[in-house]
C-alpha positions in Angstrom: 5.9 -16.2 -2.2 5.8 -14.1 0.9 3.0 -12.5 2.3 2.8 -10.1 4.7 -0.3 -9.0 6.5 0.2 -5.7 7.9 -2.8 -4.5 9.9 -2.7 -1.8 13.3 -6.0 -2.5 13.9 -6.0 -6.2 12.9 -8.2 -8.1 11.2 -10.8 -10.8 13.0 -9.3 -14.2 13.7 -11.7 -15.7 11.3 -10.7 -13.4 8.8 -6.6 -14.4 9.4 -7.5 -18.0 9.0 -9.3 -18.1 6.2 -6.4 -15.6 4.3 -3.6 -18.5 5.8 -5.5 -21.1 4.7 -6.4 -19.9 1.1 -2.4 -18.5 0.7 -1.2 -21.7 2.3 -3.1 -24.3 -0.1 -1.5 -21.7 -3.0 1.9 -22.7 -1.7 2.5 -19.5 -0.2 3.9 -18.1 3.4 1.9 -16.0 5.5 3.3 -13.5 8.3 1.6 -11.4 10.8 2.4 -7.8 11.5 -0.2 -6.9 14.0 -1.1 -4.1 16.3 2.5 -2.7 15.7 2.8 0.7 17.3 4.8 2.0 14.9 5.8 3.2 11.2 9.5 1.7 11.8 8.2 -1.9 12.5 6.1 -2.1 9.0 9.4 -0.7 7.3 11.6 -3.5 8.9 8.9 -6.3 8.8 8.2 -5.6 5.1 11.8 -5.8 3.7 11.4 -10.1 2.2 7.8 -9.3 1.6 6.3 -9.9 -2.4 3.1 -9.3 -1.3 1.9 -6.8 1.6 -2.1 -6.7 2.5 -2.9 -3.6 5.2 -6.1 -2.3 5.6 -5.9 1.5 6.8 -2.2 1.4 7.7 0.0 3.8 5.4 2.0 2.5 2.6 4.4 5.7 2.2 7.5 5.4 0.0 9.7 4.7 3.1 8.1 1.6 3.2 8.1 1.0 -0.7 11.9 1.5 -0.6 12.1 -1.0 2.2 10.5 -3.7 0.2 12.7 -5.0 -2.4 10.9 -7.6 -3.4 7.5 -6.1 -3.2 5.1 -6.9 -6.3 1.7 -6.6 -5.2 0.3 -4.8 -2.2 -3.6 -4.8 -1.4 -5.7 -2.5 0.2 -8.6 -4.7 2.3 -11.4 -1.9 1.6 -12.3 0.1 -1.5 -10.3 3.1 -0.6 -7.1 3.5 -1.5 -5.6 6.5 -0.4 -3.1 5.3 2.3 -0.5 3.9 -0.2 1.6 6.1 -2.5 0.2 5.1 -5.7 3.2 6.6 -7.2 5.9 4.9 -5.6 4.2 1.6 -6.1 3.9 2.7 -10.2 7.8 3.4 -9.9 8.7 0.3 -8.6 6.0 -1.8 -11.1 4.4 -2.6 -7.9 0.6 -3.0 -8.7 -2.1 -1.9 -6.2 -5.5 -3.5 -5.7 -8.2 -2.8 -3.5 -11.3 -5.6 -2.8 -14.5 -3.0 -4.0 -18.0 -4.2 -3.0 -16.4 -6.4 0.4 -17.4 -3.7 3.0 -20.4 -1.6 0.9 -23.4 -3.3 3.1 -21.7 -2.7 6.5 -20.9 1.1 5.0 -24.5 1.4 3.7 -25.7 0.2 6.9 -24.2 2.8 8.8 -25.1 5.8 6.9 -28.5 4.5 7.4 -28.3 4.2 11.1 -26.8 7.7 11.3 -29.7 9.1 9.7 -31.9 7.9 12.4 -29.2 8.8 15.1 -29.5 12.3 13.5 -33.1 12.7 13.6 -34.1 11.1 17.2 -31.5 13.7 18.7 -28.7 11.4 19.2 -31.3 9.5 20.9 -31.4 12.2 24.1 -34.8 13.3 25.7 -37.3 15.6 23.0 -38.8 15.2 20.2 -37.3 13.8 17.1 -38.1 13.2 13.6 -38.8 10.3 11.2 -36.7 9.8 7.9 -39.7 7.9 6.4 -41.0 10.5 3.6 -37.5 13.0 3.7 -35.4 12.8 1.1 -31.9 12.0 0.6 -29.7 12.5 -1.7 -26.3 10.4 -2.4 -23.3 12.1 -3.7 -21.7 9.4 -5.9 -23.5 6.3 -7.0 -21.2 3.3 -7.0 -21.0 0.3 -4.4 -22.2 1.6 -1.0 -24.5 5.0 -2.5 -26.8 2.1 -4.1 -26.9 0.5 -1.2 -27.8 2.9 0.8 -30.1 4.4 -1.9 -31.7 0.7 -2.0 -32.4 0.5 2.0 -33.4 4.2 1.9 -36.5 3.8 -0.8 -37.6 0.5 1.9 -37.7 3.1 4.9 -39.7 5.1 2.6 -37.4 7.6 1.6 -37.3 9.5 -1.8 -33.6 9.5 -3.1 -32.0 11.2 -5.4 -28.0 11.1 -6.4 -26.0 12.9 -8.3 -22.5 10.8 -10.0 -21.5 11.7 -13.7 -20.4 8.7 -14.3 -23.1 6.5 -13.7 -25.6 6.8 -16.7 -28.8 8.3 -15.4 -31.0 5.1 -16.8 -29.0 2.9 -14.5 -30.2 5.5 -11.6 -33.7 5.4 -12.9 -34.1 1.5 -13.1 -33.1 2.0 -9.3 -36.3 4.0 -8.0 -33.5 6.8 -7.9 -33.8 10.7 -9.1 -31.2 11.2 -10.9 -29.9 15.3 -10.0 -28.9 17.5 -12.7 -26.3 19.0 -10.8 -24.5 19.1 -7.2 -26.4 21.9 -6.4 -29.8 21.1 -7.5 -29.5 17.9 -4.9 -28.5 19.9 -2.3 -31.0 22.3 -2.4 -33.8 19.3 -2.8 -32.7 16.9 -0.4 -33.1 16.9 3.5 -30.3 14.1 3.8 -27.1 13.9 1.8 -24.4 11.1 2.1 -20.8 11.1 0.9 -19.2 8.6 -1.0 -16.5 10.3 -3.0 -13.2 9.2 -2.9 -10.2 11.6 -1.6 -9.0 12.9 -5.2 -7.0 16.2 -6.3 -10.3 17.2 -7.3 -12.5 16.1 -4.4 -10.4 17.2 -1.7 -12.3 20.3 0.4 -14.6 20.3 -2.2 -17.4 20.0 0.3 -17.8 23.3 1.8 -20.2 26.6 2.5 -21.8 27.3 -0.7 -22.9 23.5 -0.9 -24.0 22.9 2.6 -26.3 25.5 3.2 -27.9 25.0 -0.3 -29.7 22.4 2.2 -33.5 23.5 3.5 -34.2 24.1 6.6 -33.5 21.2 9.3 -30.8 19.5 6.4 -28.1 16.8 8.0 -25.1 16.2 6.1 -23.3 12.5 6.7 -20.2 11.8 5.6 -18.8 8.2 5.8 -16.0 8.4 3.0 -12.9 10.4 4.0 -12.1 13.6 6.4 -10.5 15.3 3.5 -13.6 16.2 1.1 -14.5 18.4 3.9 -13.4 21.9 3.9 -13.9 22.2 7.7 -13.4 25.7 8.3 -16.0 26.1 5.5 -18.3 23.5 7.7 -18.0 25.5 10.7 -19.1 28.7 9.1 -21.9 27.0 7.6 -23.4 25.3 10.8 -22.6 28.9 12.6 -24.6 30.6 10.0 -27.3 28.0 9.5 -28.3 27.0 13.5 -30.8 24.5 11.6 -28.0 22.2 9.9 -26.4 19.6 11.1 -23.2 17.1 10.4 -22.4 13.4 11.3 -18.9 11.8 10.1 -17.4 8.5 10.1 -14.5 10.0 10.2 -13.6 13.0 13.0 -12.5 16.9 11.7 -9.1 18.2 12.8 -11.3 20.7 15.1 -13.6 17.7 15.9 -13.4 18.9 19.7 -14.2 22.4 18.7 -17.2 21.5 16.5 -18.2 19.4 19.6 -18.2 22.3 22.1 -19.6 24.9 19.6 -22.6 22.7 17.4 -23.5 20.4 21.0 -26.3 17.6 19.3 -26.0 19.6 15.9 -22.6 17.2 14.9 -21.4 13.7 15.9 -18.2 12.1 14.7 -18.1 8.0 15.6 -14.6 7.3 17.8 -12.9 5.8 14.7 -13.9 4.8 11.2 -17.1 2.3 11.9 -17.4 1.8 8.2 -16.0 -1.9 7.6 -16.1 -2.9 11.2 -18.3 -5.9 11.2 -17.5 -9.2 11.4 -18.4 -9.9 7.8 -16.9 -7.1 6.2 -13.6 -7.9 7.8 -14.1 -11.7 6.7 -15.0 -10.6 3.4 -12.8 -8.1 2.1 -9.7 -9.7 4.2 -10.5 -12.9 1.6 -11.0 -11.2 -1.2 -7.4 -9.9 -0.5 -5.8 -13.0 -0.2 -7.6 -14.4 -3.3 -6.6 -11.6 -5.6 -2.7 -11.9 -4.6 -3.1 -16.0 -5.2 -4.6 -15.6 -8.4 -2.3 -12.9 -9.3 0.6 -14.8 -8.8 -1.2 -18.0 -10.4 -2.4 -15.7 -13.3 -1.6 -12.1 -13.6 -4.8 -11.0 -13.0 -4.9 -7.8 -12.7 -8.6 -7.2 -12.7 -9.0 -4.6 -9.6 -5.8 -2.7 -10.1 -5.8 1.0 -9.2 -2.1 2.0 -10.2 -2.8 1.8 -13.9 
């Protein structure tokens, strides 16, 4: 089988040996599709692909009709929202993603942007420790118990609020479990994102959330621009002078909130999330072993399309 890695921003050269080699010893042919400056090239270099690996690059339905012999394609990340779910389903093309590969370097972040937050973006005055706040974690799966799990060694009190993880499994964690959205909000002097980009989570982070937060509350968001209602989040940090917002991922009217909020917001130049050398190892492996054993097996264990 073919297989095409497709990556703009590519993937470490350690990483793009060690997919090769484990494809290779399956029997299988690897291509490179690197850096590629635009859409056109992934359409053309895709068409003899069965099996496409990206990591942020967009899998629209332009390139799904280009690939006729597509049968797997897999997302090197948790997220999944750059590929058309449904023109994969129409075609019987299954989507995977490699969960769990880049949580620690994720986890690692928000922490570090906490910190950032409360030492002033590390300019001249007097800052604030995160030992003894409290932070609360919207959405408890891979990377929010991470991050709860480094934020209880700092010192921190956590709390998280996901209705689909049982609130024992929170509890056996040190964690608070929150009755509801609102009530973390209100409690918690930190909150991270980690919600997906869904029909229903899209904007769905917006005024009457944020400044629920007390007095001095930093909101960090290092899961997707679109759960961010940004005109919402500009009202809110005009209205609130105490708030303030750090992304991993830049608004729309990033410049604007920049100009407007000064050291009250910071957005990283481009998504830091995975981008260490062992996340990119990791979850570039994991890729290539799922598309091996799928074709060796069927496994279909981390499919998303189902």
């Amino acid at each position: 089988m073919k297989i095409l890695i497709a990556t703009e921003k590519p993937f470490a050269a350690a990483a793009v040996n060690g997919m090769k080699d484990i494809a290779e010893k399956a029997g299988h042919e690897v291509r490179l599709l690197e850096k590629y400056d635009s859409p056109e090239k992934l359409v053309k270099t895709v068409a003899d692909a069965d099996a496409l690996i990206v990591r942020s690059d967009k899998v629209t339905p332009e390139v799904i009709a280009a690939a006729a012999n597509l049968k797997i394609v897999v997302r090197a990340g948790a997220g999944y929202d750059n590929i058309n779910l449904d023109a994969c389903t129409s075609r019987n093309i299954v989507v995977m993603n490699t969960p769990g590969q880049n949580s620690n370097a994720v986890a690692e972040l928000a922490i570090a942007m906490m910190i950032y937050m409360s030492r002033n973006k590390f300019t001249p005055g007097t800052g604030s420790e995160i030992k003894g706040k409290k932070l609360g974690i919207q959405a408890y799966g891979n990377v929010g118990k991470l991050v709860a799990q480094k934020a209880r060694c700092l010192g921190m009190e956590v709390m998280a609020f996901d209705p689909y993880v049982p609130a024992e499994k929170m509890k056996e964690d040190g964690v608070v479990p929150a009755g509801s959205l609102e009530e973390m909000y209100r409690e918690c002097n930190f909150i991270s994102l980690h919600i997906p980009a869904t029909p229903e989570t899209r904007k769905s982070i917006g005024y009457n959330l944020i400044t629920l937060m007390p007095s001095g509350g930093c909101l960090l968001n290092t899961a997707r621009k679109e759960i961010i209602n940004e005109a919402e989040l500009e009202k809110a940090l005009t209205d609130r002078p105490d708030l303030k917002y750090i992304t991993d991922i830049a608004a729309d009217c990033q410049a604007e909130l920049d100009e407007k909020f000064g050291k009250r917001v910071f957005a990283t130049p481009k998504k830091m999330g995975a981008e260490t050398a062992e996340a990119n190892i990791n979850a570039g492996l994991a890729a290539a072993s799922q598309i091996v054993d799928f074709f060796a097996t069927g496994n279909t264990r981390f499919q998303v399309n189902k």
